[in-house]
C-alpha positions as a LaTeX table, in Angstrom:
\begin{tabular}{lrrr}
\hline
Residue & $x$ (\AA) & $y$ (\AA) & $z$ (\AA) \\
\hline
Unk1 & $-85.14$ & 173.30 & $-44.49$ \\
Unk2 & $-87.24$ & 170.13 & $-44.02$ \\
Unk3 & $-88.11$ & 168.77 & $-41.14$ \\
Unk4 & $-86.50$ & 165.93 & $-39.35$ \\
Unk5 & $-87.72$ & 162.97 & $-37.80$ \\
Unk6 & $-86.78$ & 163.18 & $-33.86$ \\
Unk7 & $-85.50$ & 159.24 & $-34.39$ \\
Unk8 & $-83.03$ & 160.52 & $-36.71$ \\
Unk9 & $-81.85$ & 163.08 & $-34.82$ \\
Unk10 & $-78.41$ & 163.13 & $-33.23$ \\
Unk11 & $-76.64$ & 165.21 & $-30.57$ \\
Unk12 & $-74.58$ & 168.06 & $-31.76$ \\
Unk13 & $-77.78$ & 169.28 & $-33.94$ \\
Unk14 & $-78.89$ & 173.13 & $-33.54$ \\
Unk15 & $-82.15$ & 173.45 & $-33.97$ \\
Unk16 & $-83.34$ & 176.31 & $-36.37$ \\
Unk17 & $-86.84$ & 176.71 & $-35.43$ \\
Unk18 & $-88.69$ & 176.53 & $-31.97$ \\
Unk19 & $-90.20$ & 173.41 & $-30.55$ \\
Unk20 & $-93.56$ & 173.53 & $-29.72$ \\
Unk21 & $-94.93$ & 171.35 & $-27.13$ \\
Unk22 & $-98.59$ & 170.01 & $-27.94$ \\
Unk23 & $-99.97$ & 172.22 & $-25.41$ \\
Unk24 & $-98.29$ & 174.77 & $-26.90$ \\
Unk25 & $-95.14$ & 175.63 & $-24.77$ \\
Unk26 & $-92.02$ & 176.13 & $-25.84$ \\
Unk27 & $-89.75$ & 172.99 & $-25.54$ \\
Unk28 & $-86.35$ & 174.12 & $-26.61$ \\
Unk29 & $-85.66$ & 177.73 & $-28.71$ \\
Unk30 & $-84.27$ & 178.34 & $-31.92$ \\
Unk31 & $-80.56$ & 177.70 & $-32.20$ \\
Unk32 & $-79.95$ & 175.61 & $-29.36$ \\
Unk33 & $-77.28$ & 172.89 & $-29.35$ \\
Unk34 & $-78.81$ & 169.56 & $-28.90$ \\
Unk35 & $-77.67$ & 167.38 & $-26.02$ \\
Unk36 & $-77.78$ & 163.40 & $-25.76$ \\
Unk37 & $-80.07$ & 163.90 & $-23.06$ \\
Unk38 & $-82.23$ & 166.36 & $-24.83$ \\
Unk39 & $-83.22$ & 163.35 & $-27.54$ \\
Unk40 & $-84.74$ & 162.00 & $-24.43$ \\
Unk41 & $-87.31$ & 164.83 & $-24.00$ \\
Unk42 & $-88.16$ & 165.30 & $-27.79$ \\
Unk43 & $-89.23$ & 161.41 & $-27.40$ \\
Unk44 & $-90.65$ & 162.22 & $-23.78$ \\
Unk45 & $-92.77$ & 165.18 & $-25.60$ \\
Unk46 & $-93.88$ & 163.23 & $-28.44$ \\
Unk47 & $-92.52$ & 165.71 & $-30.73$ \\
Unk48 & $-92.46$ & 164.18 & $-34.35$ \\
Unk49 & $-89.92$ & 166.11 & $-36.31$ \\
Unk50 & $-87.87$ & 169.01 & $-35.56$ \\
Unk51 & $-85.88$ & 171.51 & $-38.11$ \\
Unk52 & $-82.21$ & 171.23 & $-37.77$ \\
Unk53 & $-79.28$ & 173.49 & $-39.35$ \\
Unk54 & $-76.62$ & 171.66 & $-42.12$ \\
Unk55 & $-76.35$ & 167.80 & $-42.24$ \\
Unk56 & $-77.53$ & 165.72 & $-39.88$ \\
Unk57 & $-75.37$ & 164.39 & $-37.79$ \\
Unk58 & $-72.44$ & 166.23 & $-38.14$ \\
Unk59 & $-71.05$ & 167.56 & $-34.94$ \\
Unk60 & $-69.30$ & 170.78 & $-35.72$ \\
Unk61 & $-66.06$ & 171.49 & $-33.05$ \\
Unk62 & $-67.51$ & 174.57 & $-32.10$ \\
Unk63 & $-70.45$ & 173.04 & $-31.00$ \\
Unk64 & $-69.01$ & 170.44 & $-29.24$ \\
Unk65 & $-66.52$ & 172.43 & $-27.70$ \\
Unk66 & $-69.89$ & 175.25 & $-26.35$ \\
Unk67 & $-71.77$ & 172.11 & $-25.06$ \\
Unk68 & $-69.02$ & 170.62 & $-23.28$ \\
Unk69 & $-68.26$ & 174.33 & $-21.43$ \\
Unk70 & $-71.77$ & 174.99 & $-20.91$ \\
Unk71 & $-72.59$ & 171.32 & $-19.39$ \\
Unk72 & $-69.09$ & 172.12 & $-17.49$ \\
Unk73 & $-70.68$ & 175.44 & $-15.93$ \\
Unk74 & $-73.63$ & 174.02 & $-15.32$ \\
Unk75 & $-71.60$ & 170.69 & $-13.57$ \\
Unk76 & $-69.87$ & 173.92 & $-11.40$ \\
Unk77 & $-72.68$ & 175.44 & $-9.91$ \\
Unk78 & $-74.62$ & 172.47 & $-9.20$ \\
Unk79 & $-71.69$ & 171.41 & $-6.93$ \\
Unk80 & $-71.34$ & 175.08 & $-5.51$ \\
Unk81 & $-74.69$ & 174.70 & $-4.37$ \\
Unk82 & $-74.32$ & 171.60 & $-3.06$ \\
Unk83 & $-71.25$ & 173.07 & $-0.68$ \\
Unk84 & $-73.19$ & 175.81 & $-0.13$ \\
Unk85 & $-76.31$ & 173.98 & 1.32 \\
Unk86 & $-74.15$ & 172.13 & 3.90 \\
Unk87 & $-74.74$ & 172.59 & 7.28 \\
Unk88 & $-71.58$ & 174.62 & 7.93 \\
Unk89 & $-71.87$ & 177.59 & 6.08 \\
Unk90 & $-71.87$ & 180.77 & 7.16 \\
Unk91 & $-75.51$ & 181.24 & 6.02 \\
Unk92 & $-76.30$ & 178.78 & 8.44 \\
Unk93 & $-74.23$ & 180.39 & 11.21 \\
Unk94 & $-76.14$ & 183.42 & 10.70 \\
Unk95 & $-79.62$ & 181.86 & 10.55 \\
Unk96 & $-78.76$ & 180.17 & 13.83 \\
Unk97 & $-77.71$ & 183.49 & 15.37 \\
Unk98 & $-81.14$ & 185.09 & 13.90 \\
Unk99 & $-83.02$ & 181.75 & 15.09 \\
Unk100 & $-81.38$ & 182.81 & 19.23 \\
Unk101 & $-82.31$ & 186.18 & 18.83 \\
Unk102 & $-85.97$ & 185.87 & 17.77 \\
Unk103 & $-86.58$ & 183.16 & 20.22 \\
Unk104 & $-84.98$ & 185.61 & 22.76 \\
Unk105 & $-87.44$ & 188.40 & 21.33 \\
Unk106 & $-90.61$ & 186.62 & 21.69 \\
Unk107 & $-90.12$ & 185.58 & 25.17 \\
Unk108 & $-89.35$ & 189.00 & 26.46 \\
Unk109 & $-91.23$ & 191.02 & 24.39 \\
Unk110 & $-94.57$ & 190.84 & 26.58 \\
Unk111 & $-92.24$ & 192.00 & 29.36 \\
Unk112 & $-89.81$ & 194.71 & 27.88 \\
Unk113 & $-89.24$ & 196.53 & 24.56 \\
Unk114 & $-88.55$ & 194.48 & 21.76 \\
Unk115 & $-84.89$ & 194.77 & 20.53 \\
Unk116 & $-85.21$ & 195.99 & 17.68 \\
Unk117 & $-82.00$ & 197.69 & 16.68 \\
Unk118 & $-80.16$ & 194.14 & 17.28 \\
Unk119 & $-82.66$ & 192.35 & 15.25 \\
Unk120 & $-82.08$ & 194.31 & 12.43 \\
Unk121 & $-78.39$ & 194.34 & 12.76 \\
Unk122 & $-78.50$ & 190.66 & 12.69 \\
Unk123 & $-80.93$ & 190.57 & 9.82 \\
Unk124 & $-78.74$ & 192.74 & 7.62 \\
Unk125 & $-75.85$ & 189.90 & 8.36 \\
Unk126 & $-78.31$ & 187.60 & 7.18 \\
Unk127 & $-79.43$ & 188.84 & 3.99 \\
Unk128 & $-75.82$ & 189.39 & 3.43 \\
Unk129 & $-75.71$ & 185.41 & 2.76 \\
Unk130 & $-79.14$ & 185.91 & 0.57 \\
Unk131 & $-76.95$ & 184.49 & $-2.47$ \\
Unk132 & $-76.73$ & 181.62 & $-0.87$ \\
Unk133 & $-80.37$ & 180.89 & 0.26 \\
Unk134 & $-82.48$ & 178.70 & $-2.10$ \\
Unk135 & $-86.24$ & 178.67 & $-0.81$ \\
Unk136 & $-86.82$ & 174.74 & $-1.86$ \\
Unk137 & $-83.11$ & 173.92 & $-1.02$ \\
Unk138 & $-81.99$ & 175.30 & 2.78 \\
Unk139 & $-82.75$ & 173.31 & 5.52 \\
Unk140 & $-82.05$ & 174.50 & 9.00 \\
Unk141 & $-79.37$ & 172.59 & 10.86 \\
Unk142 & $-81.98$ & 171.69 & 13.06 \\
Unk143 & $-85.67$ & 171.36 & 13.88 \\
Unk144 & $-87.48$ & 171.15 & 17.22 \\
Unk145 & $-91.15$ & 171.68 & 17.25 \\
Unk146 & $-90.84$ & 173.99 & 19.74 \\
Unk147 & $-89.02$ & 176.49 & 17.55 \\
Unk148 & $-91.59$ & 176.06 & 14.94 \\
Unk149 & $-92.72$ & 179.80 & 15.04 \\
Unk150 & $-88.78$ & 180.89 & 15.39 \\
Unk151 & $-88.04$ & 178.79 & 12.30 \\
Unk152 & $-90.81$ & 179.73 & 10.15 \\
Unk153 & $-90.42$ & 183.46 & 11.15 \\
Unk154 & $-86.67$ & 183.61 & 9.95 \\
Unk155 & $-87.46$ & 181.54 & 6.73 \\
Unk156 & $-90.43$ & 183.72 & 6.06 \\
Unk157 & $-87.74$ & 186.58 & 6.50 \\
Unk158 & $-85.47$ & 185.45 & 3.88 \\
Unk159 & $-88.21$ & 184.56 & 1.52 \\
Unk160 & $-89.61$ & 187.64 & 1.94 \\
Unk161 & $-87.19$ & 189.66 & 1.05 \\
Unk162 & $-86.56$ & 187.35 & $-2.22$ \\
Unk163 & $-89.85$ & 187.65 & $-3.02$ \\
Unk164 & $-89.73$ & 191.66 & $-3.11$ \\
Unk165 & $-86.33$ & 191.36 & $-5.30$ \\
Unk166 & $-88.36$ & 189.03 & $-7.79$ \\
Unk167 & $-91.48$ & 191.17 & $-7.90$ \\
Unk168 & $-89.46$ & 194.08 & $-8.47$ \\
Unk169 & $-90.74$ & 196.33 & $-5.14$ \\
Unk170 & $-88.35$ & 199.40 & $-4.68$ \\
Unk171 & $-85.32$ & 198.69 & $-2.85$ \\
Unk172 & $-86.28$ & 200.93 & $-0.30$ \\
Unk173 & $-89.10$ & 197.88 & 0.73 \\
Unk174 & $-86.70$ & 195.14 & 0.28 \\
Unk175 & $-85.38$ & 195.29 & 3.82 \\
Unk176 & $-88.87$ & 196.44 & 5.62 \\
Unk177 & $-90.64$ & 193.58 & 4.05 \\
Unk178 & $-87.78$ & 191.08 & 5.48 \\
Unk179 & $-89.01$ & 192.58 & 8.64 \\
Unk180 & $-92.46$ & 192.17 & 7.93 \\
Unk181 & $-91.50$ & 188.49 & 7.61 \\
Unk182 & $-89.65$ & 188.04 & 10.50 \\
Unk183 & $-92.39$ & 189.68 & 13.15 \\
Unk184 & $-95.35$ & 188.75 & 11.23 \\
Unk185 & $-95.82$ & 186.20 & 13.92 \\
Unk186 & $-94.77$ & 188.23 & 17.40 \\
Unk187 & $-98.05$ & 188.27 & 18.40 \\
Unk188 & $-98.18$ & 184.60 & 19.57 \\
Unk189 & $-96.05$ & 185.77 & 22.06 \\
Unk190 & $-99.25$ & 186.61 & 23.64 \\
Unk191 & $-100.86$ & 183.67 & 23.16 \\
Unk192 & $-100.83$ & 180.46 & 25.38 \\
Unk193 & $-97.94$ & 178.52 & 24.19 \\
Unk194 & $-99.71$ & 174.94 & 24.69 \\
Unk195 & $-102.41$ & 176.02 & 22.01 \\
Unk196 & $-99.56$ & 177.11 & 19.52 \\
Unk197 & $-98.47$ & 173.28 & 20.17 \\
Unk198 & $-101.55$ & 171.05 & 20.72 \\
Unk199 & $-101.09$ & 168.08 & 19.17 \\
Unk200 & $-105.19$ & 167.80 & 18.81 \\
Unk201 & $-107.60$ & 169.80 & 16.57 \\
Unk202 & $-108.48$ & 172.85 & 18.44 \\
Unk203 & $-112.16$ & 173.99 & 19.28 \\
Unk204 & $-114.04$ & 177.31 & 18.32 \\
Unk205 & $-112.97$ & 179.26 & 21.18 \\
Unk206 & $-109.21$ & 178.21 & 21.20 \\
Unk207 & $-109.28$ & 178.95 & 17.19 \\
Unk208 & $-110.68$ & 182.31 & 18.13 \\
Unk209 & $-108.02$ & 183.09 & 20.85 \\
Unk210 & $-105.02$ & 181.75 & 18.50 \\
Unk211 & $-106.76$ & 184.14 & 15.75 \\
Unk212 & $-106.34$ & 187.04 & 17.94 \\
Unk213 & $-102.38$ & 186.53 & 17.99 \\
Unk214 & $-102.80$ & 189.32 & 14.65 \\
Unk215 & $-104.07$ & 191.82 & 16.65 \\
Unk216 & $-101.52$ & 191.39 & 19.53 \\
Unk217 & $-98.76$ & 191.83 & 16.77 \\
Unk218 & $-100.04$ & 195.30 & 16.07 \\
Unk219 & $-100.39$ & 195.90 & 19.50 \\
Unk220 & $-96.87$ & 195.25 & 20.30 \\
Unk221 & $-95.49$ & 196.58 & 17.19 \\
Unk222 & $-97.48$ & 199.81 & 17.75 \\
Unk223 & $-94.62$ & 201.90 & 19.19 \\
Unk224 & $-91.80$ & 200.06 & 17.87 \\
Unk225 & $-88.98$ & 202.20 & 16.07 \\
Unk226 & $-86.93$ & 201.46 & 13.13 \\
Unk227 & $-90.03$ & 200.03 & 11.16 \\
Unk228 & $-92.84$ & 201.38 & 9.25 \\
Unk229 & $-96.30$ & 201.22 & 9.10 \\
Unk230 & $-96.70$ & 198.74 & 6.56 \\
Unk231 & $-94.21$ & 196.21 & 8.95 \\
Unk232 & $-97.04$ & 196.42 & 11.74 \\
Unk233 & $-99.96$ & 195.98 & 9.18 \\
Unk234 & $-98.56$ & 192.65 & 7.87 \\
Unk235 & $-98.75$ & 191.42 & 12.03 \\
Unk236 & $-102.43$ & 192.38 & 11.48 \\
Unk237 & $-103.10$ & 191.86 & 7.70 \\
Unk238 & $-101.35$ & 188.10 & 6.59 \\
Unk239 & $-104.24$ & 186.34 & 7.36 \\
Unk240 & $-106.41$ & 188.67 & 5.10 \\
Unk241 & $-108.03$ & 187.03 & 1.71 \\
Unk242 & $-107.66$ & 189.06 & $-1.25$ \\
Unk243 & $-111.90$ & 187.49 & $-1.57$ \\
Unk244 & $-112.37$ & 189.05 & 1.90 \\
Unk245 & $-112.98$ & 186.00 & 3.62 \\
Unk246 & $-109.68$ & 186.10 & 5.42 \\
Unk247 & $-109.42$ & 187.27 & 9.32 \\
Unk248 & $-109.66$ & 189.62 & 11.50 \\
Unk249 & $-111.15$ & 192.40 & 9.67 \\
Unk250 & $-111.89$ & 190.52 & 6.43 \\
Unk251 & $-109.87$ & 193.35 & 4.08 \\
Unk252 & $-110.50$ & 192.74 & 0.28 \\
Unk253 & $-107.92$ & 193.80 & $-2.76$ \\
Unk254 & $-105.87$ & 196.53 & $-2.28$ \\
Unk255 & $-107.45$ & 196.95 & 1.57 \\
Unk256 & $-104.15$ & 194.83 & 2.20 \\
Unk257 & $-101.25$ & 196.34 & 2.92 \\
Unk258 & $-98.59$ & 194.89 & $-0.06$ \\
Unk259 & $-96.06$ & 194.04 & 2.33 \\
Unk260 & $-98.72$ & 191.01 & 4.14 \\
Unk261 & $-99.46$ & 190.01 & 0.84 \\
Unk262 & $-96.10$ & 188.91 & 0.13 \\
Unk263 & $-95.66$ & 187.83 & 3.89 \\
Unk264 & $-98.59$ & 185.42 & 3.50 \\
Unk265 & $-97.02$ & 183.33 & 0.74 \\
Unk266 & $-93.96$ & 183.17 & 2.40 \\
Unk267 & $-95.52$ & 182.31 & 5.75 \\
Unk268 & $-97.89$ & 179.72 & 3.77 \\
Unk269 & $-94.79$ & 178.08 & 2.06 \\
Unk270 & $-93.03$ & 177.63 & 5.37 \\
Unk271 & $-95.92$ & 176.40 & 7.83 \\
Unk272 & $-96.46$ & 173.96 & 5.47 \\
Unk273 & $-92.92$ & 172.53 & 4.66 \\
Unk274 & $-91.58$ & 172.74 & 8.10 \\
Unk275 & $-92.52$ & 169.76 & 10.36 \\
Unk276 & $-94.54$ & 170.24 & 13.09 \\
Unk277 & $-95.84$ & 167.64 & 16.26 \\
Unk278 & $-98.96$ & 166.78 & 14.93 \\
Unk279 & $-97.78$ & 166.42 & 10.94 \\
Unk280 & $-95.31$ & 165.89 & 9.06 \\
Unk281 & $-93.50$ & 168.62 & 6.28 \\
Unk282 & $-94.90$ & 168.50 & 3.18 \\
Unk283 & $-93.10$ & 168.28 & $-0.09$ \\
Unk284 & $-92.29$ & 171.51 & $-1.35$ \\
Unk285 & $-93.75$ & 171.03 & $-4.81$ \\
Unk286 & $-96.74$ & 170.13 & $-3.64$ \\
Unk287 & $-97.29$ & 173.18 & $-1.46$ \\
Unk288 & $-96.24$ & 175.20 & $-4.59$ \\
Unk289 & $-99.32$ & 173.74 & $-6.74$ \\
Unk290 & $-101.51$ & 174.42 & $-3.04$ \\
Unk291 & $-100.18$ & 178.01 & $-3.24$ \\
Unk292 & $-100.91$ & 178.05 & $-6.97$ \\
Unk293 & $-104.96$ & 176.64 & $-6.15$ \\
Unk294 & $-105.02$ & 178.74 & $-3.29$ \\
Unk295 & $-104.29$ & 182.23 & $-5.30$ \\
Unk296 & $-107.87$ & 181.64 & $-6.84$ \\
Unk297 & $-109.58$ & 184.33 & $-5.03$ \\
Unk298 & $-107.51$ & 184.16 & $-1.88$ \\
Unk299 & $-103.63$ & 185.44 & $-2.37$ \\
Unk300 & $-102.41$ & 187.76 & $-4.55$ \\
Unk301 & $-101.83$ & 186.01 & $-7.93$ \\
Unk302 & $-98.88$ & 188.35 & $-9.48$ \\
Unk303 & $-96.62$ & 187.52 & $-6.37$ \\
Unk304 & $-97.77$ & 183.67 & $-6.00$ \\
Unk305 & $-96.97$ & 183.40 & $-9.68$ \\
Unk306 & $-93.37$ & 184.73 & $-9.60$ \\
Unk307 & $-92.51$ & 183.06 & $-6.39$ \\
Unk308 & $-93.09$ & 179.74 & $-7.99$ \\
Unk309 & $-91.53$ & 180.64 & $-11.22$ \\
Unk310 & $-88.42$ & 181.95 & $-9.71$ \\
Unk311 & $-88.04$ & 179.17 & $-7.01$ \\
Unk312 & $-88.96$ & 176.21 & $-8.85$ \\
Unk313 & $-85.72$ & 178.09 & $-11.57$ \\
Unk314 & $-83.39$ & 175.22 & $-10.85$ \\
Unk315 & $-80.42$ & 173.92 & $-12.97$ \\
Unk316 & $-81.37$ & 171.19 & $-15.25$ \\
Unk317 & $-78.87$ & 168.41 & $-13.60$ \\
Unk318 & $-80.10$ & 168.93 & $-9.74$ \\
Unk319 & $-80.96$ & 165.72 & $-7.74$ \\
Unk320 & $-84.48$ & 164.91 & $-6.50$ \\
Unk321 & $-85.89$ & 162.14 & $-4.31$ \\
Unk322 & $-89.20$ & 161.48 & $-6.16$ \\
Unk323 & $-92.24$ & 160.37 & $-3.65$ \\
Unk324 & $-91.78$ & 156.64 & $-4.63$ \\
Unk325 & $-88.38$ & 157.15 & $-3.22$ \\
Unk326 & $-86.58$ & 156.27 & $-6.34$ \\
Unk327 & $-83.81$ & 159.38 & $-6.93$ \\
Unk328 & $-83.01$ & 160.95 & $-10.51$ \\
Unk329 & $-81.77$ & 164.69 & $-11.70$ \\
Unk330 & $-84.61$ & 167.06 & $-13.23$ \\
Unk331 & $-83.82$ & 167.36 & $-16.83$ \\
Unk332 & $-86.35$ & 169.72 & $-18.21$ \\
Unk333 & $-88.62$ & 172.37 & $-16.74$ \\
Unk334 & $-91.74$ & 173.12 & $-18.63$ \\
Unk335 & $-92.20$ & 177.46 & $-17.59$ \\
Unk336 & $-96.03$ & 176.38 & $-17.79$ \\
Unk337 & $-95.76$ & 173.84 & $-15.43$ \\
Unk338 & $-92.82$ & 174.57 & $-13.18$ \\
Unk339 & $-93.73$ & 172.09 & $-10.34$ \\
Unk340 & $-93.91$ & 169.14 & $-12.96$ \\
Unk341 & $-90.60$ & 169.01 & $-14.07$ \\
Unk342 & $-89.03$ & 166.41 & $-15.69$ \\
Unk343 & $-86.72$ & 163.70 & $-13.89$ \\
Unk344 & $-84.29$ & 160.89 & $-15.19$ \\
Unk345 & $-84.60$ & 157.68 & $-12.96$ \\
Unk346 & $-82.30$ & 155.10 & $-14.00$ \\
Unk347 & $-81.70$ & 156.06 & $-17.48$ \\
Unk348 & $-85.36$ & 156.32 & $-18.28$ \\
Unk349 & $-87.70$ & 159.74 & $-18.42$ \\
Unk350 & $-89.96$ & 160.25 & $-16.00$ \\
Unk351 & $-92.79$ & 163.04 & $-16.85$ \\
Unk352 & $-94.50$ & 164.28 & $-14.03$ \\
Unk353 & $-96.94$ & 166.16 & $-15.75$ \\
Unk354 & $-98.29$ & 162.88 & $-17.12$ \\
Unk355 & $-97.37$ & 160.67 & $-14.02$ \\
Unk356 & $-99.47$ & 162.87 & $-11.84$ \\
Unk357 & $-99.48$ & 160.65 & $-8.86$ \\
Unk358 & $-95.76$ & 161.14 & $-8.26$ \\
Unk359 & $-93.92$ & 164.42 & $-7.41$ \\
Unk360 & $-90.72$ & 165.98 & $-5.85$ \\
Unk361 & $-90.45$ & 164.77 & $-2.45$ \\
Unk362 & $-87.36$ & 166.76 & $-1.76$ \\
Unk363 & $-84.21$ & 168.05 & $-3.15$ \\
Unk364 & $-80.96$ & 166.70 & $-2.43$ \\
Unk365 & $-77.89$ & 168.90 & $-1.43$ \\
\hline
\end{tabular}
């Protein structure tokens, strides 16, 4: 079969052979129906020609009738997420419960026993709603800088325990590392609240004593039932650089317990998307590509790249707010470039890995 010219292509065309990208990707696989809006990223891709099956232009009623029940699924669970990232859900009624009970744990833990048998009952009620969380997607109902360290220890929870699903850990970990998440943190129980909040940079000696908050975690985890040794390692180890340049005992490699390697991407992700007194929350795609630089040397690279290939996995169709505040739907994701998607604005294709100064601001419910 020749090839076609993309200009001459129409909708309705299957596509007999993969398209290559010029960097070497695959664009769209063999025997794929084309879609109107699919023209739009051949041109977008500068593809030339492309091999189709039979004569072009003739739209078969089979394949009309599995693109219109395919876009019609796809139509379905973009709006099912949409419902489902409203703010009265019952994931969010959970999360809010979690959110009380955590605060609730860190200020007495110094004092009494942490309460550890309710926290995990309540976290079991929350990952019960784990269909329902989407890491770039669920925002909390709301956000006080004060409950920054509640917030980002439920989130890192939840992502957590995603993160172990998508790296395939035994399910025996699944629910340990979710704890991991959730207590990584407890240790700044310990330390004085008005450094955890200073709007200023902090000097060398209040660095040092906000540092120590990993050691405290062990500390108070030391004795605590119902979780295992790798759940208090992760209070000591998610600072730790797989380089060894990390703190406080400077661990290389496999020194790191795999449960704080997993906890420190999540964590990461969170402190830097959630907004805090003295900056604002960053775009999540851009603290994907940070994560992405950052696992050069310094996280662990296996669970860094299947985090942002499994959460960047969104339906072609879902609404963005780009960072020139213009709003379109992502229409393509490149695997090789998952944080680059890209968007239609307005009827025209806008490709973010060539357009490099814009990105995903956020997405839209």
């Amino acid at each position: 079969m020749p090839s076609i010219l993309v200009g001459e292509v129409k909708a309705g065309s299957k596509i007999i052979k993969d398209v290559i990208t010029p960097l070497g990707g695959i664009l769209f696989t063999k025997g794929k129906i084309l879609l109107p809006r699919d023209l739009d990223i051949l041109e977008a891709f500068l593809i030339g020609q492309v091999e189709i099956e039979g004569v072009q232009g003739e739209v078969t009623p089979d394949a009309v009738k599995k693109t219109s029940k395919q876009t019609s699924l796809k139509a379905g669970a973009i709006i099912n997420e949409s419902i489902l990232a409203q703010s009265n859900s019952p994931l969010h009624d959970e999360y809010d419960k979690m959110l009380a009970l955590i605060r609730t744990s860190y200020r007495s833990v110094t004092a009494a026993s942490l309460p550890i048998f309710e926290l995990r009952s309540q976290l079991e009620s929350l990952i019960g709603h784990l269909k329902d969380y989407n890491v770039l997607k669920f925002t909390p109902r709301t956000l006080k800088d004060e409950d920054y360290n509640y917030h980002n220890a439920v989130l890192s929870a939840l992502t957590s325990y995603k993160i172990a699903q998508w790296c395939g850990y035994p399910q025996k970990d699944w629910m340990q590392i979710a704890f991991a998440g959730l207590l990584h943190d407890i240790g700044n129980a310990k330390v004085d609240s008005s450094l955890l909040h200073k709007p200023e940079p902090l000097n060398s000696g209040e660095i040092e004593e906000v540092r120590r908050h990993t050691t405290y975690g062990y500390q108070l985890l030391r004795n605590v039932t119902a979780i295992n040794e790798g759940v208090r390692l992760t209070a000591l180890q998610h600072h730790e650089k797989v380089d060894g340049s990390g703190y406080p005992l400077k661990l290389e490699g496999t020194q790191i317990h795999f449960y704080a390697k997993v906890v420190a991407v999540a964590d990461i992700f969170h402190a830097m998307t959630l907004e805090r007194a003295y900056r604002k929350a960053q775009s999540p795609y851009l603290v994907l590509e940070q994560i992405l630089t950052e696992s050069f040397g310094k996280l662990d690279p296996v669970i860094v790249q299947t985090f942002i290939q499994k959460s960047t996995d969104l339906f072609s169709g879902t609404r963005i707010r780009l960072s020139d505040g213009r709003h379109g739907q992502i229409i393509f994701t490149d695997r090789a470039n998952p944080t680059r998607p890209m968007i239609k604005v307005e009827g025209a294709i806008v490709n973010l890995m060539v357009e490099r100064e814009l990105y995903i601001q956020e997405i839209i419910a």
